[in-house]
N, C-alpha and C positions, 0 to 999 in steps of 0.2 A: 648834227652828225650822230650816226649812230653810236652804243658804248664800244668802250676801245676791243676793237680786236690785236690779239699777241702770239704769235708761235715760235717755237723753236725748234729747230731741223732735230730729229733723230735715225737713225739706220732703221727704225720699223716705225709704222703707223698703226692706228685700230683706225678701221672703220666696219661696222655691223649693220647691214641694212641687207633685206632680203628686193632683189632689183626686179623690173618688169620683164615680163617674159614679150615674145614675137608672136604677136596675134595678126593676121593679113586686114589691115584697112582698105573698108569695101569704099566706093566713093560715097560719100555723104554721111558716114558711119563715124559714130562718133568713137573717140579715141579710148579704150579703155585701158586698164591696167593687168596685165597678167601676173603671175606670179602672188598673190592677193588672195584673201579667204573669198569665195564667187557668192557674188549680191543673190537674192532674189529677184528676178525679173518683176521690176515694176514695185518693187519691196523698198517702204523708204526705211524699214528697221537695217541699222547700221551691222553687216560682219564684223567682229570683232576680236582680235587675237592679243593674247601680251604672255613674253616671254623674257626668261631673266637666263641668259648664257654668259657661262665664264669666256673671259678675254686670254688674251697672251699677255698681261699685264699682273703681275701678284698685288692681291687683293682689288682690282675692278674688273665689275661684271656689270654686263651688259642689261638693260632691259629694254626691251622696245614692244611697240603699239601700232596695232592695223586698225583703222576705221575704212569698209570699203561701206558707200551705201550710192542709193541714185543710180541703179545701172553702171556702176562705176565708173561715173561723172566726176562726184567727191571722193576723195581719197587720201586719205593721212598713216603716214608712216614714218614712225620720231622712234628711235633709239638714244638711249641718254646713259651716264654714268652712274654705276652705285659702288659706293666704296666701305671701307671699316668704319667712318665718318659719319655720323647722323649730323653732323654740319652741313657737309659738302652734299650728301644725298639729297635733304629740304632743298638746297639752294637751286642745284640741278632739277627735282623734281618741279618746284617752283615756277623757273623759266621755262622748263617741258609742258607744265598746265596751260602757260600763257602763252603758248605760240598753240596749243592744242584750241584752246578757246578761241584764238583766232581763227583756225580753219573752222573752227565748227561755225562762228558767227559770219562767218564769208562764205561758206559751201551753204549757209542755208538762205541768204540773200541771192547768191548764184541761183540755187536751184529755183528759187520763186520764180527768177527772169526766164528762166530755161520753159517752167512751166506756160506762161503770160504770152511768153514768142511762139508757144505749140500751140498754146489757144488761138490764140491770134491768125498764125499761119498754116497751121495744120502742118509744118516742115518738123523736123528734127535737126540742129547743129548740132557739129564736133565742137562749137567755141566755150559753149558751155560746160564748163571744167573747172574743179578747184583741188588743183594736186599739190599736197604741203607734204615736204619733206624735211627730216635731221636728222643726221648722224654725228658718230664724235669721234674726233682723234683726240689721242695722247701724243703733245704734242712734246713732252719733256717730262720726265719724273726723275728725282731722287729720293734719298730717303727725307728730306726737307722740304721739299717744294712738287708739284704737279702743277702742269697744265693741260687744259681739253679747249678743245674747239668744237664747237657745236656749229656742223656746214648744216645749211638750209638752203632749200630751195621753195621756189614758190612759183607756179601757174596756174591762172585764170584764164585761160584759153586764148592770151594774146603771147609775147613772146617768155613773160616770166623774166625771173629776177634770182639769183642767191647770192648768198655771202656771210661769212663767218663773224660768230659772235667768241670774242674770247671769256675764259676765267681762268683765276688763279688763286690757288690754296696752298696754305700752308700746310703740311700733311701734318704735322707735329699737334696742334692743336686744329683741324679741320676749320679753319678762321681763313676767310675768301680775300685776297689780298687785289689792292689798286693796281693800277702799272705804276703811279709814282714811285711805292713799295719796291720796284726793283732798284731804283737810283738814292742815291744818299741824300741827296736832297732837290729843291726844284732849280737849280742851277742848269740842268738835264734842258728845260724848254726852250732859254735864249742858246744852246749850242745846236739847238733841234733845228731852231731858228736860222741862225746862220749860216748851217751849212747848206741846211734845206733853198736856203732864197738864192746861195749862191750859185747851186747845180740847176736850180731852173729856169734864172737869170741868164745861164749858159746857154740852155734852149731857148731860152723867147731871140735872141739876139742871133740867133742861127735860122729862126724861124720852125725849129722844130715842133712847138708848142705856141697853139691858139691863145695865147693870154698877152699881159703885158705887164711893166713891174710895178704897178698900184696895184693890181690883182694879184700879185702871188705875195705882195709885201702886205696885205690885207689878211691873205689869208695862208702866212706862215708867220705870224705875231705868234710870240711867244708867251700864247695859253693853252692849258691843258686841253680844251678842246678841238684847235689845233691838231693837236699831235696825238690821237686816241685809234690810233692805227699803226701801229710799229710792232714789225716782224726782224725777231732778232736770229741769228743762223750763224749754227755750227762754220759754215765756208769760210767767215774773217770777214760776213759783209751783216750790215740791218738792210731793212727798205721800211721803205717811209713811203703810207700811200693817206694819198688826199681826197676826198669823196669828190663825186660829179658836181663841176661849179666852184667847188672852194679855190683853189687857183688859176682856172684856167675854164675853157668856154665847153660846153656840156660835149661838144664832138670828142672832144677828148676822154670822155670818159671816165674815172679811175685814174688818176693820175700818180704814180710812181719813181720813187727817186732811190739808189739805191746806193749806199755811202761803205767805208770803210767800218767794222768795227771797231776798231782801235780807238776811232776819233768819238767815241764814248766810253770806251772802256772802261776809263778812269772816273765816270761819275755812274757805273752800276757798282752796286753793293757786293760786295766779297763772294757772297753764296749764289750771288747768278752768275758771276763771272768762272766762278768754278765750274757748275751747271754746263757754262756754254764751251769749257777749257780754254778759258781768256788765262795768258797767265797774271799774277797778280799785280805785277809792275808791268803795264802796259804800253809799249816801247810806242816813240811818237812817229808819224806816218803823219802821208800829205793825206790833206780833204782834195772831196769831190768825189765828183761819179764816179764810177769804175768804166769803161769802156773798152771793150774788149770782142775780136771777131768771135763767133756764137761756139760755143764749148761748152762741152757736159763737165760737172762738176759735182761732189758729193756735196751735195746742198738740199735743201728742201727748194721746190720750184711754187711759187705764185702767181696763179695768172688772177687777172680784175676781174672783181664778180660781179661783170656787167655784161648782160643779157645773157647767152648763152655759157658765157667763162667758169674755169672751175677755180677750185684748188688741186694742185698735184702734187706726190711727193715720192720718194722713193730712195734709193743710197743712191742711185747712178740717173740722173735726168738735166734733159733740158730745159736750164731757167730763162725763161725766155717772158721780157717784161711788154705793159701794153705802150712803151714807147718804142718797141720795135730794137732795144738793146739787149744782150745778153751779158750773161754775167759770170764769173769763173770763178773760184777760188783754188787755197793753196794748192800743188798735184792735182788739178784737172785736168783731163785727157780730151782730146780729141776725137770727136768718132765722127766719122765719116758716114755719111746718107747713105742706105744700100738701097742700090735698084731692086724693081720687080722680080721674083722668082721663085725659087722651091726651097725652103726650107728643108733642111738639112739635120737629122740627129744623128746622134751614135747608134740608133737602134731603128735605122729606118728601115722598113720591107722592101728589097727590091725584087722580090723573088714572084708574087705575085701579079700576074700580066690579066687586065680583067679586059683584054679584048678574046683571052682564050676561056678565062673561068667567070664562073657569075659571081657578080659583086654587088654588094650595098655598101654604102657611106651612112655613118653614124654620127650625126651631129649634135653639140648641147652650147647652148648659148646660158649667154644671161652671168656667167660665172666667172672667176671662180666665186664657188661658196663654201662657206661649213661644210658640207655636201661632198666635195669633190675631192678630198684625199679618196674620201672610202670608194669613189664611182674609181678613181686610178685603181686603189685596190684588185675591183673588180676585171677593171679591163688586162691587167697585168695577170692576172692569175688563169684567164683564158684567152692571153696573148693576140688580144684585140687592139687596131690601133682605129682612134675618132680622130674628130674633126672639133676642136673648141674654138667658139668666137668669144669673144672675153668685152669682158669691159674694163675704161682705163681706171673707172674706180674700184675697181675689183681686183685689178692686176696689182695696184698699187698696194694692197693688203698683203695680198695673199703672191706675193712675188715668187715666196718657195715653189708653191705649188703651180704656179707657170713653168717655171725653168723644168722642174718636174713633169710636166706636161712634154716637155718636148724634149727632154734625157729619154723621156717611154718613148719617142716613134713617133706622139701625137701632131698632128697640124693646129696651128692656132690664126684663128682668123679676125677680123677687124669687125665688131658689133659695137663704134663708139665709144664715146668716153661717160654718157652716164644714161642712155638709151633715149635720144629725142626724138621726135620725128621729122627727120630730116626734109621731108617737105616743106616745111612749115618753116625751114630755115634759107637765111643768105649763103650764098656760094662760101664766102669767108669763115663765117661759123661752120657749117659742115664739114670742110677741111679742116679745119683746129679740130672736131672733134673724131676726126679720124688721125691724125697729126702728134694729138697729146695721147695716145694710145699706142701709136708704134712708137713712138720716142720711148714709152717705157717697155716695150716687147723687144727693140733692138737691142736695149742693155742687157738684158738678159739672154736673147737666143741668137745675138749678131744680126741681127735682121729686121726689116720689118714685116709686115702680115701682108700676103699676097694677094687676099680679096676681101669685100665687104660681105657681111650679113647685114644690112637696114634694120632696125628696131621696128618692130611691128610689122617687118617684109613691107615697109611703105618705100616710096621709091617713084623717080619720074624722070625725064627725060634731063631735068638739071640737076638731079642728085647722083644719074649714073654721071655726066660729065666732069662736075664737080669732084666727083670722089678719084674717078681719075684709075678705077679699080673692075676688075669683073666681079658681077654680083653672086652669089649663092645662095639663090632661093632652097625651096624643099618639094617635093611631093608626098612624103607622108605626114600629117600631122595629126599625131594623137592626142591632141588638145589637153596633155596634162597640166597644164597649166588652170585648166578649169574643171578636169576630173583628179581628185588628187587620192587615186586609187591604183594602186600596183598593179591589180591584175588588168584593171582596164586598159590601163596606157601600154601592160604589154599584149595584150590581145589587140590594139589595133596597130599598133608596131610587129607584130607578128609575122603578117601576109604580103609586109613590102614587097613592090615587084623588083626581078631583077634590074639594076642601073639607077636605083630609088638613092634620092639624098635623104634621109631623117630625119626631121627637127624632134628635136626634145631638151629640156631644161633642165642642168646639175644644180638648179639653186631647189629643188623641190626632192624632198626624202623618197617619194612613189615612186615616180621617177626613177632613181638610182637604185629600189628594190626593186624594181620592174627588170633590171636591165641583167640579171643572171637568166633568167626565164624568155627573155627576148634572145638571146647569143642561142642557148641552144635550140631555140625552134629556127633560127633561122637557118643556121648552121646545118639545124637535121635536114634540111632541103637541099644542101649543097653549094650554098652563095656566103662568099667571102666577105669582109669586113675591112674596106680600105678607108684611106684619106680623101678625101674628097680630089684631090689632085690625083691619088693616084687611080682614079675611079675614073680619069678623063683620060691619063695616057695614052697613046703617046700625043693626045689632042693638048695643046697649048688654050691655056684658059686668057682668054681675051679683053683688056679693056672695055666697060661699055655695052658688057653683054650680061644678060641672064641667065644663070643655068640652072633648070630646073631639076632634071635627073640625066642622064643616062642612058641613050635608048639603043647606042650601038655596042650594046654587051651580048656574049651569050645566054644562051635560055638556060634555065632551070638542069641540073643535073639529073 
């Protein structure tokens, strides 16, 4: 088993990763990375960036590391913790080395095969790819204790794999603590034990779970190893999850169980129980699963990080486990699923009719980032309203700056939960990763997101059905993603024709200085600045369709 992963729910998250931008996959074109310092064509010397940004966190900041090289085949991008600590710094920088040497000694075996199969065939693959990624959350601090989660992801150009690694320090002397460390003693394993065999025994016997009880009394014995996956939460619940195999038959996956906290309460140590607001005398409660019809609760949500799955977290989300149960804790609310439709603000334009006046659509994907307070700035101070497609790991950061997005007027649209290519996926994962994105967009703006933007504008005949959404393509693309130069990206944003959608990216600084100089050239022409919806009115945007711009608008003033 992997070492133990640990987190604990808090009202805010860090996560710092600068994400991939929307590049259009030609067929047979291999996949690359936007958002990324841009390789030299045919250049095996590696681009390289590293930057040290302060967090929302007092005293940790951020550093993170770009390796693009290979045509942007290989690609590493690892952000990690640095704190007051030269303990905790080595410790972190440490396991950042060794997951860095791993990409470098996989992306350069990949590339050999990559080369050998061009020899060979004279073809070019997309399969050839070695995309390493980590970020970290704070997943708990006091002034005694922190924890980080360091999420990884990892594709070789078949479906890929992530999943969190925990640690835990003591802030007081920078000294990296076990998970035994949280309980008083190992009395913690035979309780881990029993409750765990008796909630699963529950399921084999319902038939919910592929296993049987030699298999889960195999593998919930009461050893450390066992048990090196427990996620403790703020809600009044843990989950106890089991690697692929250890209890149960591989279809299963990730297997999950998720208990009272109470029914350990009393064997964590005093200063996690405070941590978690346990109170001291831990009143007795029955064992067993929680089972409950599916309900938003302030909880941190974990989904299995098996194949496509992520982690999610936020104050208001659905925890939604991979045995298909939900979970609620204490004042959880209900929210009701909203259908398709128009998002709605305080400060929506209805004034503007662009079947009378000429209009463009402003769009920025990829976000939110660092970036995009100041691009709202921007758009707020010459009373512009875009179009944002967001991603679910990004929304999940930066939630202010969501809600914010749509207090100003703006549209926010569905780009995924960490930007895949939806081709390349099952009907099921594609839905989850448009699924765990408005679950967190509804908490926030009552709703969820009205249409898809595809990562990479890739997209086909079962990923329009699948998503179940109309598409918003673009017809301008200023490629800043790969010119990462203000005047250029607004010089060719400039000469949009009238009924043009935009693509452009708020995770890139050029970009967002581009975009004063882009409003008034366009503006000095006479063509207005709508949502993307409202750029179609009074046309109903459709299931299953593409829309590329605009062609029933007026001309030019």
């Amino acid at each position: 088993m992997r070492r133990f992963r640990i987190a604990v729910a808090m009202a805010a998250l860090l996560t710092i990763s600068v994400l991939t931008g929307c590049v259009p996959i030609e067929p047979g074109a291999d996949i690359g990375e936007a958002g990324t310092p841009a390789p030299v064509p045919g250049s095996a010397k590696p681009a390289v960036s590293t930057t040290i940004d302060t967090s929302k966190y007092e005293n940790v900041w951020v550093k993170a590391i770009e390796e693009v090289e290979n045509d942007g085949r290989s690609l590493l991008r690892v952000s990690y913790p640095f704190t007051e600590h030269e303990e905790i710094n080595a410790r972190m920088e440490a396991v950042t080395q060794a997951f860095i040497d791993e990409y470098r000694s996989t992306a350069a075996e990949i590339e050999a095969a990559y080369q050998e199969y061009k020899a060979e065939t004279g073809k070019e693959a997309a399969t050839f790819v070695t995309h390493f990624r980590q970020h970290f959350d704070v997943s708990a601090a006091d002034e005694s204790l922190i924890f980080f989660d360091l999420v990884r992801s990892i594709n070789t150009g078949g479906t890929g794999n992530a999943y969190v690694v925990g640690y835990i320090f003591d802030r007081r002397s920078g000294a990296e603590l076990a998970l035994s460390d949280l309980f008083l003693d190992e009395s913690y394993l035979g309780r881990l034990s029993a409750l765990t065999r008796e909630a699963l025994a529950k399921r084999v016997s319902k038939e919910e779970l592929a296993s049987d009880l030699d298999w889960v009394e195999d593998g919930t014995a009461p050893a450390a190893g066992n048990f090196d996956n427990i996620l403790l939460r703020t809600d009044g619940t843990f989950l106890v999850r089991f690697d692929k195999y250890q209890v149960a038959a591989g279809v299963e996956g990730v297997v999950e169980v998720a208990l009272p906290l109470d029914d350990i309460a009393d064997l964590l140590k005093p200063e996690v129980r405070e941590l978690l607001g346990i109170e001291s005398e831990a009143e007795e409660s029955g064992t067993g699963v929680i089972e409950t019809d599916a309900t938003f609760a302030e909880a941190e949500v974990v989904y299995a990080f098996d194949g496509a799955r992520s982690l999610a977290s936020s104050a208001m989300v659905l925890t939604t486990l991979s045995s298909g149960h939900s979970f609620a804790g204490p004042g959880a609310a209900l929210l009701q699923r909203f259908g398709p439709g128009r998002q709605e603000s305080s400060l929506w334009d209805e004034s503007v009719n662009c079947q009378v006046v000429a209009c463009v659509a402003l769009t920025f994907d990829d976000g939110p980032s660092f970036y995009t307070e100041g691009l709202l700035d921007i758009l707020k101070e010459h009373d512009v309203r875009a179009t944002f497609f967001v991603l679910g790991t990004q929304v999940r950061i930066q939630s202010e700056t969501v809600a914010r997005m749509f207090r100003e007027g703006h549209q926010i649209g569905n780009h995924t939960w960490d930007h895949p290519n939806l081709t390349n996926m099952p009907d099921d994962q594609i839905q989850e990763q448009l699924r765990l994105t408005d679950d967190l967009i509804a908490q926030l703006i009552g709703g969820p997101t009205p249409f898809l933007r595809p990562p990479y504008g890739a997209y086909n005949d079962r990923v329009l059905a699948a998503s179940g959404l109309p598409i918003i393509f673009w017809s301008v693309d200023p490629l800043d993603w790969r010119d990462r130069d203000a005047a250029i990206v607004a010089a060719r944003i400039m000469e949009a024709p009238v009924g043009a959608i935009i693509l452009a990216h708020d995770i890139h600084k050029s970009t967002v200085d581009a975009v004063p100089a882009i409003i008034d050239a366009i503006r000095g022409r006479g063509i207005q600045f709508v949502t993307v919806t409202k750029l179609f009115e009074p046309q109903e945007l459709h299931a299953q369709k593409v829309y590329i711009s605009q062609p029933d608008t007026p001309s030019e003033q």
